[in-house]
C-alpha atoms as an extended CHARMM CRD file, in Angstrom:
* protein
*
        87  EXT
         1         1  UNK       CA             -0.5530000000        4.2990000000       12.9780000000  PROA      1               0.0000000000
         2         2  UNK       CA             -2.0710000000        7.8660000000       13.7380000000  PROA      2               0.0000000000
         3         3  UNK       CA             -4.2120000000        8.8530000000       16.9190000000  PROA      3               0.0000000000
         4         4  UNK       CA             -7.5400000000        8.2750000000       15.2890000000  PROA      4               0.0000000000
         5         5  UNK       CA             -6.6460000000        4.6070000000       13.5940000000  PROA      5               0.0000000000
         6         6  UNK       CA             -5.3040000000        3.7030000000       17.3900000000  PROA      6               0.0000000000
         7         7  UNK       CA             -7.9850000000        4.9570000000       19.1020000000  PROA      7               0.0000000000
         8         8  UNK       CA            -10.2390000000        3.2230000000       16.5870000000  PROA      8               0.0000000000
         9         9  UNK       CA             -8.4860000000       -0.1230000000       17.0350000000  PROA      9               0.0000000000
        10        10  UNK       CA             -8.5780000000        0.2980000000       20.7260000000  PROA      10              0.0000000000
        11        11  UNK       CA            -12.0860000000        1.1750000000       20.8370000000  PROA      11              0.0000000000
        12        12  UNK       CA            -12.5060000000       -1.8460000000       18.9260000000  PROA      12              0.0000000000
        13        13  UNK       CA             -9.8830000000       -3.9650000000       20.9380000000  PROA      13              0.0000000000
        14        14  UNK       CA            -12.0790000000       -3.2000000000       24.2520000000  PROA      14              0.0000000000
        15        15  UNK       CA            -15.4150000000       -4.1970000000       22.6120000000  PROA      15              0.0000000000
        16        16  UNK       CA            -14.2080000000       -7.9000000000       21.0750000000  PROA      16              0.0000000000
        17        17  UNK       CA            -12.0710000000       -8.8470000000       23.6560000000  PROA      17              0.0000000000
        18        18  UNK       CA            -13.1180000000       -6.7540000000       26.6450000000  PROA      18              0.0000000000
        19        19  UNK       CA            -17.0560000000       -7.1550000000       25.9280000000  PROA      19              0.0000000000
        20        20  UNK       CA            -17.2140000000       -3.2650000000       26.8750000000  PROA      20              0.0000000000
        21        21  UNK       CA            -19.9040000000       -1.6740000000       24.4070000000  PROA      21              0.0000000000
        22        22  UNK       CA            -19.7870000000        1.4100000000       26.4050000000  PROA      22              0.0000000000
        23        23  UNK       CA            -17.1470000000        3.1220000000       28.6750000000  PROA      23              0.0000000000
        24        24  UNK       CA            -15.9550000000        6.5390000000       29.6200000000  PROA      24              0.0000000000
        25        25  UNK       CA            -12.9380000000        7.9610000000       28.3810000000  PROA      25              0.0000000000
        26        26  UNK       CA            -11.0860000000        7.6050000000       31.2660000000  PROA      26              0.0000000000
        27        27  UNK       CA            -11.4990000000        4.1820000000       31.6740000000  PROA      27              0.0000000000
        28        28  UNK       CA            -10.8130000000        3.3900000000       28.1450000000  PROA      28              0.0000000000
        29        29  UNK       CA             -7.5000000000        4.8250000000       28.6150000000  PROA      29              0.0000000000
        30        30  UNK       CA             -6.4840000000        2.7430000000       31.2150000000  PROA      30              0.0000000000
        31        31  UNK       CA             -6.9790000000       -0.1750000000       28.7610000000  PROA      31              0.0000000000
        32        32  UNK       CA             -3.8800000000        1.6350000000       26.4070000000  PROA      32              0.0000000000
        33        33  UNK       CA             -1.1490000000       -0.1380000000       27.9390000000  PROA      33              0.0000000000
        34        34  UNK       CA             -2.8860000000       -3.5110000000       27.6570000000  PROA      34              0.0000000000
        35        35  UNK       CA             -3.8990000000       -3.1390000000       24.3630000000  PROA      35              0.0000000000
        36        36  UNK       CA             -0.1830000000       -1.8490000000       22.9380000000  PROA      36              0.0000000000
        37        37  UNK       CA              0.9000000000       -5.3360000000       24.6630000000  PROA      37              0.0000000000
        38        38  UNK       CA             -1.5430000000       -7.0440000000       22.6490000000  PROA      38              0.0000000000
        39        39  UNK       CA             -0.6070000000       -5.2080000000       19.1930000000  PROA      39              0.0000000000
        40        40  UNK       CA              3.1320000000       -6.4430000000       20.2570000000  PROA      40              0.0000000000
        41        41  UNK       CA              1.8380000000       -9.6040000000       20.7430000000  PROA      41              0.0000000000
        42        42  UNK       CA             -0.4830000000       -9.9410000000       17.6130000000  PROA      42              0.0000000000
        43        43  UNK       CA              2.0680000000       -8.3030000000       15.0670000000  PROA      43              0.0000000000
        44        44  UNK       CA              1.6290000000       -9.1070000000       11.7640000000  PROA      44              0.0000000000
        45        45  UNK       CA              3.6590000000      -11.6410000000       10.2430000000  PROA      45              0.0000000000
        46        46  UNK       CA              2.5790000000      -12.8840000000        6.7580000000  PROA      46              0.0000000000
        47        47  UNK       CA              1.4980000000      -10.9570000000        3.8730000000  PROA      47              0.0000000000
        48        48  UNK       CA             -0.4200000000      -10.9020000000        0.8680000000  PROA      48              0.0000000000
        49        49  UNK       CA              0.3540000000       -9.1550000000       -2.5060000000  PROA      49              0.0000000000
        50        50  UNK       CA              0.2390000000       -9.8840000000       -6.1430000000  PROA      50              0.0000000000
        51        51  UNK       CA              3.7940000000      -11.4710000000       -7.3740000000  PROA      51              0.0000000000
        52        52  UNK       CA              5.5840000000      -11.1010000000       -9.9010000000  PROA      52              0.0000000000
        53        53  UNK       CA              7.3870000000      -14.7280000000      -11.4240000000  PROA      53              0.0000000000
        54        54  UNK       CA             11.1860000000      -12.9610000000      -12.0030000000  PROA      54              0.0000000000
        55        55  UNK       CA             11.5400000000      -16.2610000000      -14.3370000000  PROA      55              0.0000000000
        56        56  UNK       CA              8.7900000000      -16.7400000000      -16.4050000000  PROA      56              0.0000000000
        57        57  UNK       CA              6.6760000000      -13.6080000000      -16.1200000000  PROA      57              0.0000000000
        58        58  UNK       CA              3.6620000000      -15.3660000000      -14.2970000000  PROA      58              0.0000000000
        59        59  UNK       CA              1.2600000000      -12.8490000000      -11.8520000000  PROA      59              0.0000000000
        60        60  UNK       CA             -0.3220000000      -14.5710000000       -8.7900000000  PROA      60              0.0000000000
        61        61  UNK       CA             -1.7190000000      -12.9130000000       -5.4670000000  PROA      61              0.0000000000
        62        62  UNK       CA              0.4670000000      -15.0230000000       -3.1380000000  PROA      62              0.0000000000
        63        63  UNK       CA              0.3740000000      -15.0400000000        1.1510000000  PROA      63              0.0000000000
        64        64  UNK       CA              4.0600000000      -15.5000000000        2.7440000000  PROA      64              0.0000000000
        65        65  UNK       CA              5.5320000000      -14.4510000000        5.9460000000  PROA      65              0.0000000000
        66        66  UNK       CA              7.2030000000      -11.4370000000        6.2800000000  PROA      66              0.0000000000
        67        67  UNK       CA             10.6350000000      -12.7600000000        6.2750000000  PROA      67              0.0000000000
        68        68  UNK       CA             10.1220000000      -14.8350000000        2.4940000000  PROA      68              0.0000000000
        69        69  UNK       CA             12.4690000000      -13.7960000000        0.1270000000  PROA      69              0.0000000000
        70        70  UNK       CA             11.7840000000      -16.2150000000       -2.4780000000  PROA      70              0.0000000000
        71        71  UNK       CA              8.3620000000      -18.3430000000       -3.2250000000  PROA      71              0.0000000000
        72        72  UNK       CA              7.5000000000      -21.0210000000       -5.5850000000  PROA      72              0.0000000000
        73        73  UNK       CA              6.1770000000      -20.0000000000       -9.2530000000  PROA      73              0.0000000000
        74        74  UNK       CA              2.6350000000      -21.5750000000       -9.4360000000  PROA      74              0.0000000000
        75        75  UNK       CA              3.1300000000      -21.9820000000      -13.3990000000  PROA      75              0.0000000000
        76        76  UNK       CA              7.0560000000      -23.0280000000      -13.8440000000  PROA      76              0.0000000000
        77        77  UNK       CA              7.4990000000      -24.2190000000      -10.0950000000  PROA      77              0.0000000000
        78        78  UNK       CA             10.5530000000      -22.9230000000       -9.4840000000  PROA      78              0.0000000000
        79        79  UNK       CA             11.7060000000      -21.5360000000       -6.6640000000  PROA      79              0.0000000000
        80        80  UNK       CA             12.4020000000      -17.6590000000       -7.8380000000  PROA      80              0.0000000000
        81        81  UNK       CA             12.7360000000      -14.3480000000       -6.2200000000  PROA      81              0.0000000000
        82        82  UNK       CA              9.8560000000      -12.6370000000       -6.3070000000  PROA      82              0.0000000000
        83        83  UNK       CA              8.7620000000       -8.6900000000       -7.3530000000  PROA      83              0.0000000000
        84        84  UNK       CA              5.9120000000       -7.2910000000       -5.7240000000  PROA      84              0.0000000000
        85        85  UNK       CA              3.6770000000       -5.5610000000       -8.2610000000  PROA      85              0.0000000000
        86        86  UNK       CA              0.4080000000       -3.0660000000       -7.3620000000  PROA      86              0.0000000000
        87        87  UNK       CA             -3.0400000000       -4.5780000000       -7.0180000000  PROA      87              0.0000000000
């Protein structure tokens, strides 16, 4: 994450969960620390990506945690590892 995506998602962070529309800079940096706990705390876990059936070819946009390494084949039902392909 660069500078401008994490100010962004602060920015952001303080208006949803803060209710702060408007703040000065200052103030919005005191919120940093809180807000890297919350990233911590919020990481992302499960994904979504089109797979790729290593047994019978099938292509399916599938959501699995992070740590999957294999995922049942909607067509042949088997449990099979899995490529991920580009969208």
């Amino acid at each position: 994450m660069n500078y401008e995506e994490k100010l962004e998602g602060l920015c952001n962070w303080v208006k949803t969960k803060k209710g702060i529309t408007k703040i000065d800079l200052f103030d919005l940096i005191g919120y940093l620390p809180e807000y890297e706990e919350w990233l911590v705390a919020n990481k992302k876990e499960w994904l979504s990506n089109s797979i790729k059936c290593d047994l019978c070819g099938n292509s399916w946009v599938a959501v699995y945690h992070i740590s999957s390494t294999r995922l049942e084949c909607p067509n042949c039902r088997n449990m099979v590892m899995f490529e991920i392909t580009k969208q």
